[in-house]
C-alpha beads as a LAMMPS data file, in Angstrom:
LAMMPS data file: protein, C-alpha beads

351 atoms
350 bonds

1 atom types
1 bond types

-500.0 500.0 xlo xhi
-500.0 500.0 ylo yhi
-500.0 500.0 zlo zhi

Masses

1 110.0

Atoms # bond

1 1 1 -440.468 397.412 427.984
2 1 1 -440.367 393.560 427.921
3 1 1 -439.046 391.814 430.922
4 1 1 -436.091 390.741 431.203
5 1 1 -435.957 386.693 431.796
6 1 1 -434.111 385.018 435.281
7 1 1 -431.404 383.190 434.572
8 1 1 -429.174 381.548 436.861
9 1 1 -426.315 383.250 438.622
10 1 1 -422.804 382.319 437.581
11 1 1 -420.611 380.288 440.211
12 1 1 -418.741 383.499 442.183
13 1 1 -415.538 381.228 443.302
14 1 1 -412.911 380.103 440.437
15 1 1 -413.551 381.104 436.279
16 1 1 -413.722 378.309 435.197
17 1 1 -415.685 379.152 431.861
18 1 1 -415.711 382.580 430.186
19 1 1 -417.812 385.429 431.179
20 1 1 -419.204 388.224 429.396
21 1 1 -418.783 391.679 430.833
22 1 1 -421.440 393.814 429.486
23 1 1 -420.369 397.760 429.356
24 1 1 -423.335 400.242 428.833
25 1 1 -422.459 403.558 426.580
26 1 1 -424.045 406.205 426.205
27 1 1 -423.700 409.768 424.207
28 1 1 -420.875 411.949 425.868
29 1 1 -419.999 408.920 428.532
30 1 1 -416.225 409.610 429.705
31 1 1 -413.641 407.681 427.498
32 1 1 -411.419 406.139 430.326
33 1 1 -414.776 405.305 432.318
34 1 1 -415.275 402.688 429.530
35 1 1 -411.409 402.054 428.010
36 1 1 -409.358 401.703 431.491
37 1 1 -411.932 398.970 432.934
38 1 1 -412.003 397.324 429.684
39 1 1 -408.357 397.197 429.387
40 1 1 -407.848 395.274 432.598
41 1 1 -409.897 392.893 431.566
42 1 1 -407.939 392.418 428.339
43 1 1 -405.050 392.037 430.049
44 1 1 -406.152 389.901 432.395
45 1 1 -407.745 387.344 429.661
46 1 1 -404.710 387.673 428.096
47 1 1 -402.977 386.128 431.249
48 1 1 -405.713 383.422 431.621
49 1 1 -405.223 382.689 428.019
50 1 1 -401.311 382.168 428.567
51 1 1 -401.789 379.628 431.176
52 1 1 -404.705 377.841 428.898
53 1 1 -407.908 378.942 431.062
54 1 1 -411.034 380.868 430.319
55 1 1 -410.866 384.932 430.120
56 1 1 -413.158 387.631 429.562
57 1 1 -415.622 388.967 426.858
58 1 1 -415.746 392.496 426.743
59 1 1 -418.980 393.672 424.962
60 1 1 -420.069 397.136 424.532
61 1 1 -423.431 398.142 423.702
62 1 1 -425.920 401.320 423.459
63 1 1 -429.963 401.308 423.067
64 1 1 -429.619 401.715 419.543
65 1 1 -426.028 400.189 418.303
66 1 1 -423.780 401.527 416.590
67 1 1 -421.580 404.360 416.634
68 1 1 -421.343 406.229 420.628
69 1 1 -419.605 409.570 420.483
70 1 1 -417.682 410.275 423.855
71 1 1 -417.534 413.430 425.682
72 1 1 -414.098 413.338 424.470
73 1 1 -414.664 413.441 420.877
74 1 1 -413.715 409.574 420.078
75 1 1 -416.691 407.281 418.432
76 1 1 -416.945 404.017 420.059
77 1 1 -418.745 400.973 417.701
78 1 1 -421.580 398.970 420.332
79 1 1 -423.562 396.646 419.368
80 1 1 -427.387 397.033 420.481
81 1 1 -428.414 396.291 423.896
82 1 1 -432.169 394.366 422.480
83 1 1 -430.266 390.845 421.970
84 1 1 -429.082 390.733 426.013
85 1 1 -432.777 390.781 427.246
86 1 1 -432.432 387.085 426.416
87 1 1 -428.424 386.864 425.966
88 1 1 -426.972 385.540 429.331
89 1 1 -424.006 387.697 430.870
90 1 1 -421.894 388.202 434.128
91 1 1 -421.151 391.298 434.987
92 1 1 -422.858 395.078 434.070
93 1 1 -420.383 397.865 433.931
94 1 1 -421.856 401.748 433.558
95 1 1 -419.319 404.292 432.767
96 1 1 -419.892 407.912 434.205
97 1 1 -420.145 411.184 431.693
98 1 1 -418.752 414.131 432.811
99 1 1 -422.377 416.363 432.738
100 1 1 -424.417 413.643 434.192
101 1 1 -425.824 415.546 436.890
102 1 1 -427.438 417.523 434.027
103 1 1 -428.193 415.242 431.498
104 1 1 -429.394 412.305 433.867
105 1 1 -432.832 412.860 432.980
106 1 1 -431.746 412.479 428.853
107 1 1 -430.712 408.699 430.148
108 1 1 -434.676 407.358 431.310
109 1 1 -434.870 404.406 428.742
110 1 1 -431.637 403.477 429.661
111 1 1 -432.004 403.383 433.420
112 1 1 -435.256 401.387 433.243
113 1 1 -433.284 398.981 431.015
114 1 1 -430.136 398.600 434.149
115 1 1 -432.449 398.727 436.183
116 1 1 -434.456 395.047 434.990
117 1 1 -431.093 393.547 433.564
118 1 1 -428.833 394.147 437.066
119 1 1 -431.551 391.777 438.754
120 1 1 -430.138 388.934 436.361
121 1 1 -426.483 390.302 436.521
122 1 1 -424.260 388.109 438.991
123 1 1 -423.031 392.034 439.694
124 1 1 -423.390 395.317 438.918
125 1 1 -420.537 397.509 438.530
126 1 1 -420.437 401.685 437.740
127 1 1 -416.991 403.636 437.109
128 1 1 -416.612 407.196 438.097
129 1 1 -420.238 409.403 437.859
130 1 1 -422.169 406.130 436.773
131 1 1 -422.810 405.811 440.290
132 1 1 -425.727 408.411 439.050
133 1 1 -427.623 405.692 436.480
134 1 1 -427.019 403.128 439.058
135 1 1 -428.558 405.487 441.641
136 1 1 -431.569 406.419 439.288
137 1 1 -432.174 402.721 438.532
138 1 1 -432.649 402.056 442.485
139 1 1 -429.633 399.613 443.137
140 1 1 -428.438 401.941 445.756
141 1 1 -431.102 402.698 448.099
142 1 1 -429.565 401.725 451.452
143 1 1 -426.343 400.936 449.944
144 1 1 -422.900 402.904 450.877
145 1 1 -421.308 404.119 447.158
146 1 1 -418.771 406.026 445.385
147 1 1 -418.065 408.450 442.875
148 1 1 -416.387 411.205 441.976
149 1 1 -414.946 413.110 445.024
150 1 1 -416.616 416.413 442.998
151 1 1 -420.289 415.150 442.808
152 1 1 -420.237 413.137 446.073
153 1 1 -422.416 416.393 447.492
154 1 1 -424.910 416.385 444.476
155 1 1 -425.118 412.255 444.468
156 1 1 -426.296 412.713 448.166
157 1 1 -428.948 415.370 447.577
158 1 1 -430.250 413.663 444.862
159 1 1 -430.535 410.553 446.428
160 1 1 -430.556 410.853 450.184
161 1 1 -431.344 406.951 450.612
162 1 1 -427.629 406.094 449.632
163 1 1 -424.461 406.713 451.972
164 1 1 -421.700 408.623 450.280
165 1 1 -417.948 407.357 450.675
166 1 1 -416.512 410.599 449.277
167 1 1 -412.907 409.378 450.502
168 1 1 -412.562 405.338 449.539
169 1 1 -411.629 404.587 445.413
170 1 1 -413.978 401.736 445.230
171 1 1 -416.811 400.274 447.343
172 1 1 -418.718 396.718 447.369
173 1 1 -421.690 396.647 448.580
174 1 1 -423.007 393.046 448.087
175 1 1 -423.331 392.633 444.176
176 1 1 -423.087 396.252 443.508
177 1 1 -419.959 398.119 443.156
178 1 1 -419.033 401.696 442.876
179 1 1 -415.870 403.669 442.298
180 1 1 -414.225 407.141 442.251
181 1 1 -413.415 409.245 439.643
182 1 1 -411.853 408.189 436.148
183 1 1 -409.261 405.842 436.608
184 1 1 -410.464 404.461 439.871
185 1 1 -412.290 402.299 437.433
186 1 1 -408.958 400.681 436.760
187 1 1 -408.736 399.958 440.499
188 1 1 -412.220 398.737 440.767
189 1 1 -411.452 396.380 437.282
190 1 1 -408.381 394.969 439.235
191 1 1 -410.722 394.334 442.455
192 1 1 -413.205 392.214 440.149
193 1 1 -410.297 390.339 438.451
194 1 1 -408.645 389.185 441.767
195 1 1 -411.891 388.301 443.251
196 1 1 -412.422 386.235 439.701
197 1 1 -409.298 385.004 439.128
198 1 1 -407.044 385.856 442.079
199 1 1 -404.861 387.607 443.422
200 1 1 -402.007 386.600 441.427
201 1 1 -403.848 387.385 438.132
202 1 1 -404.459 390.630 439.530
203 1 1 -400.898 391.380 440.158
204 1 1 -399.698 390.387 436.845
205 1 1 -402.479 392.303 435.268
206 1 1 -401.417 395.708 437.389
207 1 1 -397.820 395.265 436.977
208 1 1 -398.546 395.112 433.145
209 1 1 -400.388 398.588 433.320
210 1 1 -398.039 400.045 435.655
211 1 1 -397.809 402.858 433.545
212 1 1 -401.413 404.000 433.170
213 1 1 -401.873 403.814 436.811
214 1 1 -398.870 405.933 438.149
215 1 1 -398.200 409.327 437.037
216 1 1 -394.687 410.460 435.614
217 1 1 -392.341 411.253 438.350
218 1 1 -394.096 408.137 440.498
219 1 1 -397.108 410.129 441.891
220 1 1 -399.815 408.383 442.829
221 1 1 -402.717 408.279 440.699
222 1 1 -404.974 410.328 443.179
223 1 1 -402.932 413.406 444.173
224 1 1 -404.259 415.398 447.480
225 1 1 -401.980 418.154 446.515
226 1 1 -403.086 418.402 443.183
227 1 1 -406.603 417.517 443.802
228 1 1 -406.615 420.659 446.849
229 1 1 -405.068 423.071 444.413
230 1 1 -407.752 422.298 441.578
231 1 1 -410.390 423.336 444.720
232 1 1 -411.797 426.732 445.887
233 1 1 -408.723 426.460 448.416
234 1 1 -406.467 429.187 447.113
235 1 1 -406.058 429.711 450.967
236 1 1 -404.838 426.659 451.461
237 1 1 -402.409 426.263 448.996
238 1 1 -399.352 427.530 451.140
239 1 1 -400.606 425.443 453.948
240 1 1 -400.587 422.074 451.905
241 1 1 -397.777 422.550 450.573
242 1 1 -396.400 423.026 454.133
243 1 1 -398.252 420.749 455.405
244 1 1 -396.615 417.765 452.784
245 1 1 -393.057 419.005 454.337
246 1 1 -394.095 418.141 457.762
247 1 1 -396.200 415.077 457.524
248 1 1 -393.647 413.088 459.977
249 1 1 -393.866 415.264 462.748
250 1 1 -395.145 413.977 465.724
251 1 1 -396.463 417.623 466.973
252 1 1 -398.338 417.633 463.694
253 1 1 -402.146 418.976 464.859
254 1 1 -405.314 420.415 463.651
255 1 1 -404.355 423.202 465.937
256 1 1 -400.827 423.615 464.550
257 1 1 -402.330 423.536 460.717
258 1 1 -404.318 426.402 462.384
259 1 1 -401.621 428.035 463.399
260 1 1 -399.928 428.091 460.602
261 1 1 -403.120 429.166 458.473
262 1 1 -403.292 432.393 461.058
263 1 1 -406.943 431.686 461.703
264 1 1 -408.244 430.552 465.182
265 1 1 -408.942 426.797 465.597
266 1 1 -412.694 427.230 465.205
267 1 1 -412.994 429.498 462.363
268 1 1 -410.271 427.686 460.631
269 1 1 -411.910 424.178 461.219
270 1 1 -415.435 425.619 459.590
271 1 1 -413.634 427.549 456.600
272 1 1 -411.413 424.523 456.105
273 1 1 -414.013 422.096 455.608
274 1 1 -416.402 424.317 453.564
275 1 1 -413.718 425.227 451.277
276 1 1 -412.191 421.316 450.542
277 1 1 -414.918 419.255 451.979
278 1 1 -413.120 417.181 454.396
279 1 1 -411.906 418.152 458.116
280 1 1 -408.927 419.395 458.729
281 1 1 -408.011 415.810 460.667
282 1 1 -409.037 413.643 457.777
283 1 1 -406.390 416.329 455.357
284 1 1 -403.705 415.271 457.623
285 1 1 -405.063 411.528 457.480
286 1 1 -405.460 411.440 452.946
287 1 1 -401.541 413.538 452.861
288 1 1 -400.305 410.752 454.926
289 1 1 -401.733 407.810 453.240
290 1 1 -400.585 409.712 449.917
291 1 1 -397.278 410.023 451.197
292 1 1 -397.157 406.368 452.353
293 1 1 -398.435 404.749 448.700
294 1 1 -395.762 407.146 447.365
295 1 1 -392.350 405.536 449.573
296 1 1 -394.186 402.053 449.345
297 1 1 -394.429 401.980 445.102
298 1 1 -390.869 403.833 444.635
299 1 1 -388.363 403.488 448.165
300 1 1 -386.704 400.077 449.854
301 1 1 -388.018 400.950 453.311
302 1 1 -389.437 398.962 455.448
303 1 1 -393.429 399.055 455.966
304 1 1 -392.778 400.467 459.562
305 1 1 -390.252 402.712 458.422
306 1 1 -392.640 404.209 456.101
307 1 1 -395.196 404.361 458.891
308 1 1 -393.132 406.411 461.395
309 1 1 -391.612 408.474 458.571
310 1 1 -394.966 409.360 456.909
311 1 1 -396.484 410.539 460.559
312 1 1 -398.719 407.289 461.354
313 1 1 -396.393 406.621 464.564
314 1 1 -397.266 402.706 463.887
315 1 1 -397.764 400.230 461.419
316 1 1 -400.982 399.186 462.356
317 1 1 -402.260 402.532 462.313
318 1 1 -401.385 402.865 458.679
319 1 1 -402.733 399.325 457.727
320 1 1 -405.990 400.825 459.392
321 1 1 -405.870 403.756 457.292
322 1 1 -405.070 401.799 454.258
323 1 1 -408.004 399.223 454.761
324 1 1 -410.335 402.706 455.803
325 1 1 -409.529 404.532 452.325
326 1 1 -408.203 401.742 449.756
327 1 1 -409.490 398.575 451.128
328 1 1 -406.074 396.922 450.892
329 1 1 -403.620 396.431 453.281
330 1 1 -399.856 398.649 452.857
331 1 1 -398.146 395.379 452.237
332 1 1 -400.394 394.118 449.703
333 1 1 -400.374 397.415 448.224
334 1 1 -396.829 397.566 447.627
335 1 1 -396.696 393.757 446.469
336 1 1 -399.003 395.191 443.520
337 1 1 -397.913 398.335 442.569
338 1 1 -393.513 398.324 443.794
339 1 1 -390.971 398.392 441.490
340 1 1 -389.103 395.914 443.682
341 1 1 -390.229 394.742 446.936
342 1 1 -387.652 394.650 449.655
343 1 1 -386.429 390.644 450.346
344 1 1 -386.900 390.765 454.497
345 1 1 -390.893 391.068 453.333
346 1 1 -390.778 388.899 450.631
347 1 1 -389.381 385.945 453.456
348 1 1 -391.753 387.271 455.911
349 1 1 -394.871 386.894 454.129
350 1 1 -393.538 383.519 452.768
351 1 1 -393.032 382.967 456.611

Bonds

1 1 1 2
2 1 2 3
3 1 3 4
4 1 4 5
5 1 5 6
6 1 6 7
7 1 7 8
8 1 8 9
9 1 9 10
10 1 10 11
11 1 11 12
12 1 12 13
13 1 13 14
14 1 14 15
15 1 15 16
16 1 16 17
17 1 17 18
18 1 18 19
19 1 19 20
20 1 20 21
21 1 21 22
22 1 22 23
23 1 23 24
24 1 24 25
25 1 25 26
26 1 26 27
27 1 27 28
28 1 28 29
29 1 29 30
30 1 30 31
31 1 31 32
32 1 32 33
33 1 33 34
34 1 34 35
35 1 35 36
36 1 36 37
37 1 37 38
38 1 38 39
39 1 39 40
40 1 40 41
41 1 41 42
42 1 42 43
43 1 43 44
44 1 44 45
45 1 45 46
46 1 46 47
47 1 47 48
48 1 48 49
49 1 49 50
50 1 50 51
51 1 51 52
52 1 52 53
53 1 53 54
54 1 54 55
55 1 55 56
56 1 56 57
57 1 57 58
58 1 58 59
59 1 59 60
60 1 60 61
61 1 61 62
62 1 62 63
63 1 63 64
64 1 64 65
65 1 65 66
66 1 66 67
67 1 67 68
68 1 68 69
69 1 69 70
70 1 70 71
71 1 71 72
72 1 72 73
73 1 73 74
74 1 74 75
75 1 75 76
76 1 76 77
77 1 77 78
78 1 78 79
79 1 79 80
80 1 80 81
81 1 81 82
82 1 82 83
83 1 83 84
84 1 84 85
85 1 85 86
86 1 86 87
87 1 87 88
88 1 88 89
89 1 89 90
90 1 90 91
91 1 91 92
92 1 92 93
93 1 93 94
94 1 94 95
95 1 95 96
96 1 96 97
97 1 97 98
98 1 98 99
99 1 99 100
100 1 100 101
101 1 101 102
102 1 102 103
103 1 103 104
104 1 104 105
105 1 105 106
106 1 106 107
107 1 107 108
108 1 108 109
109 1 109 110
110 1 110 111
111 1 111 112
112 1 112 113
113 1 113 114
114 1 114 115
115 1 115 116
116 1 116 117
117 1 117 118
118 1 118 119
119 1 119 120
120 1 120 121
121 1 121 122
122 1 122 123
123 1 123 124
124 1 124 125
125 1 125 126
126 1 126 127
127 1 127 128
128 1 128 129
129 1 129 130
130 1 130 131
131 1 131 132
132 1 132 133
133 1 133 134
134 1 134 135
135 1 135 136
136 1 136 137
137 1 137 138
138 1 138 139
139 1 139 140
140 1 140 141
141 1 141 142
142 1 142 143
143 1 143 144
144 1 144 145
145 1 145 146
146 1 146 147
147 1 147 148
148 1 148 149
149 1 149 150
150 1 150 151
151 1 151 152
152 1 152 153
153 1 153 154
154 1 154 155
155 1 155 156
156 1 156 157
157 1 157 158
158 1 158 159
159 1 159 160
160 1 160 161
161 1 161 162
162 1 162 163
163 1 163 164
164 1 164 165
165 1 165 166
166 1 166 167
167 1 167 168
168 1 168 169
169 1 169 170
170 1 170 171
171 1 171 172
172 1 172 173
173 1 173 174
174 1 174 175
175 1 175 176
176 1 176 177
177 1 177 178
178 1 178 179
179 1 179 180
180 1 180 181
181 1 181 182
182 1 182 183
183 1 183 184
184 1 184 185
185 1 185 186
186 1 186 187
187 1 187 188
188 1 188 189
189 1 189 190
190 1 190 191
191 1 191 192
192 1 192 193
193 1 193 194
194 1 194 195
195 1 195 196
196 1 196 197
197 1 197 198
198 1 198 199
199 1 199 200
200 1 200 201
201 1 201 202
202 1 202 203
203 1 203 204
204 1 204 205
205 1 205 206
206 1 206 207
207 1 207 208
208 1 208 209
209 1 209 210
210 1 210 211
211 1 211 212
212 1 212 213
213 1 213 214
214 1 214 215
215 1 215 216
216 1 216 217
217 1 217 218
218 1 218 219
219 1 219 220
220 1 220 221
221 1 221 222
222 1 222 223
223 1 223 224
224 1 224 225
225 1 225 226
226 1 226 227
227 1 227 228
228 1 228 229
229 1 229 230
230 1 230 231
231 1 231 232
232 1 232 233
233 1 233 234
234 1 234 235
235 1 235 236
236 1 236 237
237 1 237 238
238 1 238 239
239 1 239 240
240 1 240 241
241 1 241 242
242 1 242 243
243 1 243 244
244 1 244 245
245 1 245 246
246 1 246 247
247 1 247 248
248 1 248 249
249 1 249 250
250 1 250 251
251 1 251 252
252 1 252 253
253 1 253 254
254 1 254 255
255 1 255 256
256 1 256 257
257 1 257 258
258 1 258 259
259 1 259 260
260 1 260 261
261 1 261 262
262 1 262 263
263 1 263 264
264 1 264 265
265 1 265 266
266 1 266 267
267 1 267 268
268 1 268 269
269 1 269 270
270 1 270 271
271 1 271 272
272 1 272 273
273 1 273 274
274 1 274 275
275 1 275 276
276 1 276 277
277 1 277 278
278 1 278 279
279 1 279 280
280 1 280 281
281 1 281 282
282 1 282 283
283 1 283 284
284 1 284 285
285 1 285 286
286 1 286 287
287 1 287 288
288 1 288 289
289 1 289 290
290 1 290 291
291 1 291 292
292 1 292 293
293 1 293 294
294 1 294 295
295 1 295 296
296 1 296 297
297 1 297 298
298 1 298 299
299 1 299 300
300 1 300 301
301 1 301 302
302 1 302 303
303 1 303 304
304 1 304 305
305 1 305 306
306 1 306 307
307 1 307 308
308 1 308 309
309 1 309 310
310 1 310 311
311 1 311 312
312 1 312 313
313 1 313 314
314 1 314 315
315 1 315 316
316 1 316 317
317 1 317 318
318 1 318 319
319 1 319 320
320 1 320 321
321 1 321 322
322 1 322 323
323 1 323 324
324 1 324 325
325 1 325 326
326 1 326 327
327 1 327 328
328 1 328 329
329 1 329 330
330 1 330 331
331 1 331 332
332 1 332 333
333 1 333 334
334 1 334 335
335 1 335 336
336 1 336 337
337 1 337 338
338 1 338 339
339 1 339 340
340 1 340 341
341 1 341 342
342 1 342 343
343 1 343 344
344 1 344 345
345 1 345 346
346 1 346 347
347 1 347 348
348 1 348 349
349 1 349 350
350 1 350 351
């Protein structure tokens, strides 16, 4: 394969000139993976544009050009990836496929290729299961990463050199990021516009697609009640719904969830985390936080009412968990995703 040339890095403060975002597809790649990232940065050029600054250019390409079919059904047109061994760019994004654990080994030409163009890539991004390519291309060895909370288990066996975060929606690990599954990428997209463009780009840009990234009736877009009943947890199911009733109480324990599961503490903490993957302590932790993004996008409360109602005891607590599992603190969470933001907040952070 011919080498891929050095060019200099882009500036990583202000955009100041456009940049080219360079998507990879592939046959059977996820849909969303590639449209949901791609539609941030629409928005988000379309924002720059309004103000009379420099946006995005969104290019998709494949090996061989031309028409991609998804694992979805939907062709996508790409132009060939040949011309970008020599074509300067910004950014590599990899969409994830939903059998790549299988077909990974169908994807060689392709990884070599990431693999040579991320060195000349100011960063390298992968949404949902593309964490796999980027794995298989060796810009993970050593690295923490993300992906789907259902192949967090095979990405580690496969590559033991990288450190699984099977609970946060989107890591950075110096140029490289990962994400979680599907629309995480949307959440990852948002990341690299506010760290291009800021943060109030960002928020413009996420209030715009409000609608792809809450669910109807206001849940959040990563459900632990939904996610638990789509698990081998059919043993569980009474006891999350149970325990999302009694999230605020202070007397809430790993030994009461025991109790109420009939099962003593020890044989309930090993069946627990063999059948959902996580402890029993980190459940109560994700419900919580779930809980908390919930009354912070949709109620009028204030951020330490939302703590103490939601079981954290304290604010600070919950800003820990928040910077532990979405990297963002509970205020500027609600800033980007509330429908209003209540004014005593607004004239404290102004403050």
């Amino acid at each position: 394969m011919t080498d891929i040339p050095q060019i200099p890095s882009p500036s990583v403060h202000a955009l100041d000139q456009p940049r080219t975002l360079l998507f990879l597809a592939y046959p059977q790649m996820g849909l969303l993976d590639l449209s949901g990232a791609q539609t941030v940065f629409w928005a988000a050029t379309k924002a720059r544009a309004a103000r009379g600054l420099p946006g995005y250019r969104v290019v998709t390409a494949s090996l061989e050009g031309g028409l991609v079919a998804t694992a979805e059904g939907l062709a996508v047109a790409t132009e060939p990836l040949a011309p970008w061994l020599h074509e300067p760019f910004d950014t590599l994004v990899v969409p994830g496929a939903p059998e790549i654990v299988r077909t990974l080994p169908d994807h060689a030409e392709l990884i070599a290729w990431l693999a040579q163009a991320a060195q000349r890539a100011r960063r390298t991004a992968s949404v949902c299961s593309g964490t796999f390519l980027l794995a298989a291309a060796g810009l993970l060895d050593g690295r923490r990463a993300a992906t789907h909370w259902a192949m967090c288990d095979a990405l580690h066996r496969r590559f033991p050199a990288i450190e699984v975060d099977a609970e946060s929606i989107f890591v950075q690990q110096d140029q490289v990021w990962t994400s979680a599954g599907v629309s995480a990428g949307i959440d990852l997209a948002l990341a690299l516009v506010e760290a291009d463009c800021g943060r109030e780009v960002a928020m413009q840009v996420a209030r715009e697609l409000v609608v792809f990234l809450k669910r109807p009736g206001g849940q959040a877009q990563f459900s632990e009640l939904l996610k638990a009943q789509g698990e081998d947890s059919d043993a569980f199911e009474t006891l999350h719904l149970w325990l999302s009733e009694h999230l605020g109480d202070p007397r809430l324990t790993v030994e009461r969830l025991a109790e109420q599961a009939r099962m003593s503490l020890r044989n309930f903490t090993r069946v627990y985390k063999h059948k959902t993957g996580r402890t029993p302590a980190k459940a109560i932790e994700v419900f919580r936080l779930e809980a908390a993004r919930r009354l912070l996008e949709n109620s009028g409360q204030h951020i330490e009412q939302v703590a103490r109602q939601c079981g954290f005891g304290s604010e600070e607590r919950m800003r820990l968990a928040f910077q532990r599992h979405l990297a963002v603190t509970p205020r500027d969470y609600r800033a980007r995703f509330a429908r209003s933001v209540p004014l005593a907040e607004i004239q404290g952070s102004l403050a």
